[in-house]
N, C-alpha and C positions, 0 to 999 in steps of 0.2 A: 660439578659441571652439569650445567640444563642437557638433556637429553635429546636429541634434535624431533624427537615425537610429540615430547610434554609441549616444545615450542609449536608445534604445527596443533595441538589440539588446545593449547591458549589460544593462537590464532583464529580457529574457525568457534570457539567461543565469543570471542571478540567482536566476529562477524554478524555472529548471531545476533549479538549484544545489540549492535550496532544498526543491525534492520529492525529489530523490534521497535528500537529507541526512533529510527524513523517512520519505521508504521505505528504509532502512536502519534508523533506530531504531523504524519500525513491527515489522523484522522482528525485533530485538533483544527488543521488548516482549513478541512473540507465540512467542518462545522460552520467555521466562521462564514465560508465561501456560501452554506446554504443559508446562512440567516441573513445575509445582503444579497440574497438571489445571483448569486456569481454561478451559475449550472454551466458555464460553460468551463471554467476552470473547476468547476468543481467533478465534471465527468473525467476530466482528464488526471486529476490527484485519485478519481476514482482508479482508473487503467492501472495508474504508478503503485497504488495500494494493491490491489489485486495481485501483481506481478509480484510485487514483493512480500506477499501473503506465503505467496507459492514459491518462493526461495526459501523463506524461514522454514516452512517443512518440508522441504524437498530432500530434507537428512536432518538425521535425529537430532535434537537440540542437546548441546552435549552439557552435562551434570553442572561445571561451574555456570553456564549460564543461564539455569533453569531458572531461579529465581527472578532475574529480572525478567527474561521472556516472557514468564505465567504473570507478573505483577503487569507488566505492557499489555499483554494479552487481555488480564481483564480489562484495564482502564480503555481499551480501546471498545471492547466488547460494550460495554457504560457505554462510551458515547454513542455507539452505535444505536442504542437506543434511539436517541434525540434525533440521529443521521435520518434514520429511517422514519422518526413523526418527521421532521422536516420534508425530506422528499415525497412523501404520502401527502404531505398540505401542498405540496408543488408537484405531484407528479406528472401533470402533460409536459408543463412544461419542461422538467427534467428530462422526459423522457423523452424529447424530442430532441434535446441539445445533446442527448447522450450519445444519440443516432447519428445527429450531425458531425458528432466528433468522430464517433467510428469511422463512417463512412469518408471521412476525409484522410482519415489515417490510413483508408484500406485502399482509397485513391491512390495516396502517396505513395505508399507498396508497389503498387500496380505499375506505375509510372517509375520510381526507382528501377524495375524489375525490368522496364522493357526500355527504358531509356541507354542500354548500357551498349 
């Protein structure tokens, strides 16, 4: 009989598993997003990556899932490359839509917060 620990530490492997395998096709998506100049979805797949950058190590990646985490990890690290010549060949404009995003998210915040 499984162990009720072995099931809880499959589980946040799983997890793991499971955001790497999306912070890779986030960064896949926000490739595509910068070579059809899409900077406004592309700022915001940016936010959704960052955040989930910062769950995947916010606790240790546990042993079964190292493999695929490091293999995600680099392939995302790769595109990264191309992420960063693309916004370098767009960066006003990127970086203007990235502001715009912020600042509307931090509107909504603001308004969320005082609307209640």
């Amino acid at each position: 009989m499984a162990h009720p620990a072995d099931s809880a530490r499959t589980g946040v492997a799983d997890d793991h598993e499971r955001a790497a395998r999306r912070l890779l096709e986030l960064t896949r998506e926000m490739l595509d997003m910068g070579r059809v100049g899409d900077w406004v979805r592309f700022a915001q797949r940016e936010e959704e990556r960052q955040a989930l950058s910062r769950t995947i190590f916010a606790t240790p990646v546990p042993r079964a899932a190292a493999p695929l985490v490091a293999d995600c990890i680099r392939r995302v690290l790769d595109l990264d490359q191309e992420l960063i010549t693309l916004a370098e060949a767009h960066r006003d404009q990127a970086s203007r839509t990235m502001r715009d995003v912020q600042r509307g998210r931090q509107a909504a915040d603001v308004y969320r917060r005082f609307s209640r």
